[in-house]
Backbone as CSV, one residue per row, in Angstrom:
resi,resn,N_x,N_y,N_z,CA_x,CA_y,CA_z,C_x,C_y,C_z
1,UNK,-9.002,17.731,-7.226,-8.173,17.897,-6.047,-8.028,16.569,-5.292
2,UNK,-9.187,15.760,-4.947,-9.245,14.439,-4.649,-8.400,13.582,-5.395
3,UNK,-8.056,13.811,-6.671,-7.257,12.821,-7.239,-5.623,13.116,-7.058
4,UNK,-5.553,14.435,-6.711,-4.086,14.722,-5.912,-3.709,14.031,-5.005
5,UNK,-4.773,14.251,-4.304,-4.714,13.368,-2.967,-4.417,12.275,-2.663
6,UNK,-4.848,11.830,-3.630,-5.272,10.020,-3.769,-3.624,9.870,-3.712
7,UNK,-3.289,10.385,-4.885,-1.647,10.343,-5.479,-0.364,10.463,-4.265
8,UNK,-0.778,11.546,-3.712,0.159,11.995,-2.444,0.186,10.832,-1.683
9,UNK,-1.142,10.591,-0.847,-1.202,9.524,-0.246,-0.892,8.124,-0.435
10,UNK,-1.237,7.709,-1.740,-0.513,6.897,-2.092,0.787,6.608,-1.980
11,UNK,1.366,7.507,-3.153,3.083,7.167,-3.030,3.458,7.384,-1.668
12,UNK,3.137,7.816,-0.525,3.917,8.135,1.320,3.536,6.639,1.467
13,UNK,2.328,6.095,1.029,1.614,4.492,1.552,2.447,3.474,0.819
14,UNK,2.939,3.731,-0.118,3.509,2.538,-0.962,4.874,2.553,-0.924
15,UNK,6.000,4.261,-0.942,6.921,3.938,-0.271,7.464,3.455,1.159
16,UNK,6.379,4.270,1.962,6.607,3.535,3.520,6.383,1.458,3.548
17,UNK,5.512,1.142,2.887,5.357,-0.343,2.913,6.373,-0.820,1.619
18,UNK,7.355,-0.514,0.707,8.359,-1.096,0.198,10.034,-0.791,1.049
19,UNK,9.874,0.184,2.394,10.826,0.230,2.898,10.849,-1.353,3.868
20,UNK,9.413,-1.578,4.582,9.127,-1.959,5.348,9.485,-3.673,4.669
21,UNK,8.724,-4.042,3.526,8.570,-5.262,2.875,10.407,-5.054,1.889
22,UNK,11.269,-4.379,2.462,12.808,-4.464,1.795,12.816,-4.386,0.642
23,UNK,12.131,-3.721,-0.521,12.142,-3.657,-1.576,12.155,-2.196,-2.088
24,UNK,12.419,-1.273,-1.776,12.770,-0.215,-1.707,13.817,0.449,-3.052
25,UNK,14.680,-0.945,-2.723,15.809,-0.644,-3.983,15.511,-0.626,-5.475
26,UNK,14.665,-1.724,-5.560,14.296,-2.629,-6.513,12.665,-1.621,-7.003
27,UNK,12.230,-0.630,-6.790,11.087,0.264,-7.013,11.439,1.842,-6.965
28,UNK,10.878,2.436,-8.038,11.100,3.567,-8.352,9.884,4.077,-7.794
29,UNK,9.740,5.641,-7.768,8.738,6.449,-7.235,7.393,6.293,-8.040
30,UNK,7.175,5.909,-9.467,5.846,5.512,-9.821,5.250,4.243,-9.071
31,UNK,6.176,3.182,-9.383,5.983,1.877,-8.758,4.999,2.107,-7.129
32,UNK,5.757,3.049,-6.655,5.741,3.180,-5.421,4.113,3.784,-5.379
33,UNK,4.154,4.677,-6.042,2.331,5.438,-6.224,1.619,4.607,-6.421
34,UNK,2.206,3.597,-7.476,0.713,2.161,-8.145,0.775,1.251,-6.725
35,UNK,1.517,0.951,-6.296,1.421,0.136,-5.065,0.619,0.770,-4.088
36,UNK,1.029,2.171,-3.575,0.122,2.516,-2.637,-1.295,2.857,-2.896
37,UNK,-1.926,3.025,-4.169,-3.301,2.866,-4.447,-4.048,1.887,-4.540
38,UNK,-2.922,0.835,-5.640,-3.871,-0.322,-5.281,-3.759,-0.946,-3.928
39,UNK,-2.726,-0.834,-3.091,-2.996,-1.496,-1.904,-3.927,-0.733,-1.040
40,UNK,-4.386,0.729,-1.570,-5.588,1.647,-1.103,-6.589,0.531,-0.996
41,UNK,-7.105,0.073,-2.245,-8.250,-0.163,-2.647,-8.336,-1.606,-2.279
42,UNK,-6.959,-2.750,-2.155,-6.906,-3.706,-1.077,-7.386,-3.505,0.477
43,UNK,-6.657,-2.505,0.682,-7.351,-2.122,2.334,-8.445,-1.857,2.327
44,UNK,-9.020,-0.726,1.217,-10.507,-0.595,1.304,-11.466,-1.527,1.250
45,UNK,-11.009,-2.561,0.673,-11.675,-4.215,0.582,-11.329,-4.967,2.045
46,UNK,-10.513,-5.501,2.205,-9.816,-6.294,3.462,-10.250,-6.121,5.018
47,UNK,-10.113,-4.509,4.843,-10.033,-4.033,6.401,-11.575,-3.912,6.865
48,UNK,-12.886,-4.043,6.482,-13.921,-3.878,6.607,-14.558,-5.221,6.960
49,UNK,-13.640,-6.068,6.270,-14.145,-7.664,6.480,-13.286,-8.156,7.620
50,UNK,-12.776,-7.732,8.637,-12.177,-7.827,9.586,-12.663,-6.917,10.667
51,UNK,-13.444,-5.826,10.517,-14.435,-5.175,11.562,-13.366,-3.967,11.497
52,UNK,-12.545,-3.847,10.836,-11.899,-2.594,10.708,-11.943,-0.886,9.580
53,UNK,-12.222,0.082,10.719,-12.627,1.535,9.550,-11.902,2.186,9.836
54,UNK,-10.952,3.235,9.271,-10.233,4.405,9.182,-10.753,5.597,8.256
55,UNK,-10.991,6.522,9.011,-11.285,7.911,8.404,-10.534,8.882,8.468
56,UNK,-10.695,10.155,7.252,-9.880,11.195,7.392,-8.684,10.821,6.673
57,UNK,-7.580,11.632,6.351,-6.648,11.560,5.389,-5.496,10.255,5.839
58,UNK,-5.436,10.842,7.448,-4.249,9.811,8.015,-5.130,8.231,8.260
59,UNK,-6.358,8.070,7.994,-7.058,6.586,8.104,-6.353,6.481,6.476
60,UNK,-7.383,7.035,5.658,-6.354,7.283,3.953,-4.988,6.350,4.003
61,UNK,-4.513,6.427,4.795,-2.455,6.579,4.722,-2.285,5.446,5.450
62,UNK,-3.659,5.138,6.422,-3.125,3.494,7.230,-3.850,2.138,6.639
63,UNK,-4.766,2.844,5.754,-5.453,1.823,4.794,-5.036,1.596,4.116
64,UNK,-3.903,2.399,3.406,-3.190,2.267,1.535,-1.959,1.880,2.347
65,UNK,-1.429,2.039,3.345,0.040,0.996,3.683,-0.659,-0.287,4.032
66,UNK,-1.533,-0.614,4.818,-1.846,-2.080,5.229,-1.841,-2.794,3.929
67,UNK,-2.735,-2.457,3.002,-3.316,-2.593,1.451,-2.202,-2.800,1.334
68,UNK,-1.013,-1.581,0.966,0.150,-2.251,-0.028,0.854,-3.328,0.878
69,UNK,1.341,-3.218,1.798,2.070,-4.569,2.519,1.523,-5.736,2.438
70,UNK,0.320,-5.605,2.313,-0.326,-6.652,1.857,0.175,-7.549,0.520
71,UNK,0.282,-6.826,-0.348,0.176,-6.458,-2.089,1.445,-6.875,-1.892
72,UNK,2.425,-5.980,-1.185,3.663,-6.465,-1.694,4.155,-7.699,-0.802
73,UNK,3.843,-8.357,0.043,3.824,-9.759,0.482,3.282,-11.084,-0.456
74,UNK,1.793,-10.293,-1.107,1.649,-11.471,-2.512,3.052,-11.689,-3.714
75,UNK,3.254,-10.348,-3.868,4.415,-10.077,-4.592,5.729,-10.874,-4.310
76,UNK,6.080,-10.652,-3.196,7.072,-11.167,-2.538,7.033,-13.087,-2.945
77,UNK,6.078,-13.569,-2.709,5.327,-15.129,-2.471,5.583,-15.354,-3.894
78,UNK,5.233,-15.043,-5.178,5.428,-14.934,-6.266,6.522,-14.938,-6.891
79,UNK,7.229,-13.835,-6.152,8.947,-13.521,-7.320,10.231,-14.161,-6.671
80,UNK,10.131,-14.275,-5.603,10.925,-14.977,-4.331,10.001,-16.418,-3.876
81,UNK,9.454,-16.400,-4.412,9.155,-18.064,-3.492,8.785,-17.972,-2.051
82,UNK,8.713,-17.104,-1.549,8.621,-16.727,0.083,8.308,-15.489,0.430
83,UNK,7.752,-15.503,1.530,6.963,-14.228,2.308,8.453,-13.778,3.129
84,UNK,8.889,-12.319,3.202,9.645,-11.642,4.020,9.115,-10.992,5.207
């Protein structure tokens, strides 16, 4: 059931941060799930070393968007030459 979860949350975390980072067009709804997990597991790394914790499903959903905006700003730096 946890791994549903993971999934749900994800893809709401990874499409909300490819609307945000303008890439929206250019990513389909899997894309969008792998982004918002691994940028899960970016936030779950990142945000702790900055004195920052989120709990509960909606911490879940503000950790895996920070994570992916993150993710997709490296991305961005990479395929574009520049941060948006």
């Amino acid at each position: 059931m946890n791994f549903l979860i993971y999934l749900i949350v994800g893809g709401i975390a990874g499409w909300l941060a490819s609307i945000m980072m303008k890439r929206d067009g250019s990513q389909g709804i899997i894309l969008n799930v792998v982004v918002g997990i691994i940028g899960g597991f970016l936030g779950g790394i990142l945000l702790p070393m900055v004195g920052l914790g989120f709990g509960g499903t909606i911490g879940f959903l503000i950790t895996a968007f920070i994570g992916a905006v993150v993710l997709l700003l490296i991305v961005n730096l990479f395929t574009r030459g520049r941060a948006r």
